[in-house]
C-alpha positions in Angstrom: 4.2 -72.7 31.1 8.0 -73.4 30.8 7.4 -76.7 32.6 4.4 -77.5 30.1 6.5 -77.0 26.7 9.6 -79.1 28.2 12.4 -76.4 29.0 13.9 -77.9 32.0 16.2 -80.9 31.5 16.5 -82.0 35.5 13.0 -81.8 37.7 12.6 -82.9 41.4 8.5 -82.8 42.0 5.8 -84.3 42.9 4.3 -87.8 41.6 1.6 -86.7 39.5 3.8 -84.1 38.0 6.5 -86.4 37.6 4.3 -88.6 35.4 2.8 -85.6 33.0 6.1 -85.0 31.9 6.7 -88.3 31.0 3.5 -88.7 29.2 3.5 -85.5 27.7 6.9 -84.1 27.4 9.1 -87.4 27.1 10.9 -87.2 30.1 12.8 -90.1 31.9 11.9 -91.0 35.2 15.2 -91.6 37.3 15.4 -91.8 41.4 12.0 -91.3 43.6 12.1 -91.2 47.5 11.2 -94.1 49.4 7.9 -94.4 51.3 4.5 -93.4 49.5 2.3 -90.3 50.0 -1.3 -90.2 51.4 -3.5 -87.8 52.3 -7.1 -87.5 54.6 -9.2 -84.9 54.0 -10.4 -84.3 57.8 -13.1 -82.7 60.3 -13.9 -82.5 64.1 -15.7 -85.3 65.5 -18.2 -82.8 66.9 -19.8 -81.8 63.3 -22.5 -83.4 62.8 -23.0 -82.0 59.5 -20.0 -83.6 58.0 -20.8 -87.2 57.4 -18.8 -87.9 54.3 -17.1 -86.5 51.1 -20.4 -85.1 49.5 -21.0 -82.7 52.9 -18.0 -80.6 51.9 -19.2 -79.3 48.7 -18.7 -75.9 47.9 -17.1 -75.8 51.3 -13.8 -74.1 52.4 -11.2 -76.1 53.1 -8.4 -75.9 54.3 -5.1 -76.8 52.4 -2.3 -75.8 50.2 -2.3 -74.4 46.8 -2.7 -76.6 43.8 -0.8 -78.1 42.2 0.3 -79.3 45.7 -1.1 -83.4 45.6 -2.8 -83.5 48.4 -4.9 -80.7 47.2 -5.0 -81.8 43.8 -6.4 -85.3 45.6 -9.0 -84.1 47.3 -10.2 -82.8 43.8 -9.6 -86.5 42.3 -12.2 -87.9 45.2 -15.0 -86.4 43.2 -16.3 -87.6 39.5 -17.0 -84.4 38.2 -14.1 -82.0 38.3 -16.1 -79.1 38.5 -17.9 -80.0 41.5 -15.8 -79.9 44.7 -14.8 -78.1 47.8 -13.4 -74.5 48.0 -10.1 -74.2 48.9 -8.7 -72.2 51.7 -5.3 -71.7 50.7 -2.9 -71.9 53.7 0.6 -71.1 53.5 3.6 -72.5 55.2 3.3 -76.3 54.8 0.8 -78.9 55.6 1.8 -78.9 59.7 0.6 -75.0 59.4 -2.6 -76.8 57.8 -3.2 -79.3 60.7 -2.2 -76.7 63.3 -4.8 -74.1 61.8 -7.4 -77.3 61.5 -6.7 -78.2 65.5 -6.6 -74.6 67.0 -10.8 -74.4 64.9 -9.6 -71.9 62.4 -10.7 -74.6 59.8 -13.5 -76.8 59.8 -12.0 -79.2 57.2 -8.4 -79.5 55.9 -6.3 -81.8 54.0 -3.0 -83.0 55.7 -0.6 -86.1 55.2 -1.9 -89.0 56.7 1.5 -89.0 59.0 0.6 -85.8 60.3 -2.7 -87.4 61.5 -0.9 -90.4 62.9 1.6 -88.6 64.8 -1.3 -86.8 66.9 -1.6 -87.9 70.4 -5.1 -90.8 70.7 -6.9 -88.0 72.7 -6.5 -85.8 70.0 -7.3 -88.2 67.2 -10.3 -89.2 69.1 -11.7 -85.3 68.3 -11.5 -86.1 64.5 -12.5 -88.4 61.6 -11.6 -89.1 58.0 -14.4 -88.5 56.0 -11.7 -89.3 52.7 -8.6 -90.8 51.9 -6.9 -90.5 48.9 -5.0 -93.4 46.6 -1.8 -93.6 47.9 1.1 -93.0 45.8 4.8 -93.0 45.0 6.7 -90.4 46.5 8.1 -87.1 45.1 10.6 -88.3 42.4 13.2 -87.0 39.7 12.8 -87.2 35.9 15.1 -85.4 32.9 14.8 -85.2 29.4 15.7 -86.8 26.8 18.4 -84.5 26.0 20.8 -85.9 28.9 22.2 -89.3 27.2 21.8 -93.1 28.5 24.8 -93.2 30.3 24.4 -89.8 32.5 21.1 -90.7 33.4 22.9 -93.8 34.6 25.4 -92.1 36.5 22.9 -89.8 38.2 21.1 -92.6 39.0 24.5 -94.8 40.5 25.3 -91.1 42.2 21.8 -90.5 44.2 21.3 -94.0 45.2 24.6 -94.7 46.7 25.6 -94.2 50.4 28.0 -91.1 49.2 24.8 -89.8 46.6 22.8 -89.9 50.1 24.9 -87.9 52.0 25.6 -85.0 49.0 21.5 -85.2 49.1 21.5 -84.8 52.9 19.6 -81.5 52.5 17.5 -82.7 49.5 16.0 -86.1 51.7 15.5 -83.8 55.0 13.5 -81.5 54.0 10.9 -84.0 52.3 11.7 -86.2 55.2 12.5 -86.1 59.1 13.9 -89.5 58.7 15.7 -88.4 55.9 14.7 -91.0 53.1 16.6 -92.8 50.9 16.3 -92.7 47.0 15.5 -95.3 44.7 15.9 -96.1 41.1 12.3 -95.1 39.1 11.3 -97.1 36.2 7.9 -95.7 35.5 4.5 -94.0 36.5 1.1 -95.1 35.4 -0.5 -92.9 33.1 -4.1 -93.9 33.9 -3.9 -93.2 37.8 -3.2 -89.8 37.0 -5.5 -88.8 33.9 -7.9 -87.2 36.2 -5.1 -85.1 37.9 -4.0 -83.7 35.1 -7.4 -82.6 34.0 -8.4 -81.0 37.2 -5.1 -79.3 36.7 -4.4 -78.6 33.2 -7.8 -78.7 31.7 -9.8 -81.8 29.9 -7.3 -81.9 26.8 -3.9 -81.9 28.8 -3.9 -86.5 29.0 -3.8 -86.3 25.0 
């Protein structure tokens, strides 16, 4: 509730968040990580039952809460917000996802698609993509209004510099192995996100 009526000044998150608050609570998009995200909603070669998107519904799947994207992207695959698959809420990150998908504790599950393509061919063999979702920019920073032109500036000079890299060590590795750098962010489009924000917030929340 506090992020929906605008009370924090400085927000690291997640692209489609990123953009609400811009949209809806005038905040300033300023650095994002490199690199896009994408995500592939997933089952085992051997069911036969799942032959594309529409197969899954009202099925669990495996994945993490909402409003984690890739969960919140599997929703966006489907015209009618309503109508989807059941979440199985996993916790502990998406690798605990694809582990718990692998060992069979999970007949479908939603995972970066990195986490797919760093899986050995013989085990990527065992499984297909029945979706994919748009890919997108990566996890960003925005801040309000509140914080003037030329500290928004500076906080931009500061986390895109080699010295704003280092101080942001921790920050880049644990959204990244290869630790990421950050780059200046000028804007999100509203219109990719609309139906995120709906499946999240309710029908009214894109204004």
């Amino acid at each position: 509730m506090n992020m929906q009526k605008g009370k924090y000044d400085i927000v690291f998150d997640g692209p489609h968040l990123t953009a609400w608050r811009i949209h809806n609570v005038n905040h300033i998009p300023v650095v994002r990580l490199d690199g896009t995200l994408t995500f592939y909603v997933l089952a085992k070669k051997d069911n036969a039952f799942a032959k594309s998107l529409c197969a899954i519904l009202g099925k669990p799947v495996c994945a993490l809460a909402s409003p984690n994207l890739g969960t919140v992207s599997i929703f966006a695959m489907y015209n009618n917000p309503v109508i989807h698959p059941e979440i199985r809420i996993i916790e502990g990150g998406m690798r605990k996802v694809m582990k718990k998908f692998m060992a069979g504790d999970c007949d479908y599950a939603v995972v970066r698609d990195k986490l797919y393509k760093k899986l050995p061919p013989e085990k990527q063999a065992l499984i297909k993509i029945l979706g994919k979702s748009q890919s997108t920019p990566n996890q960003s920073l925005s801040v309000t209004t509140k914080i003037p032109k030329e500290k928004r500036n500076a906080i931009i000079k500061a986390f895109t510099s080699i010295e704003g890299t280092q101080v942001a060590d921790k920050l880049l590795s644990r959204f990244s192995k290869k630790k990421n750098t950050l780059s200046k962010l000028t804007s999100l489009n509203f219109k990719i996100w609309s139906f995120y924000w709906k499946v999240l917030f309710g029908a009214g929340s894109s204004r």
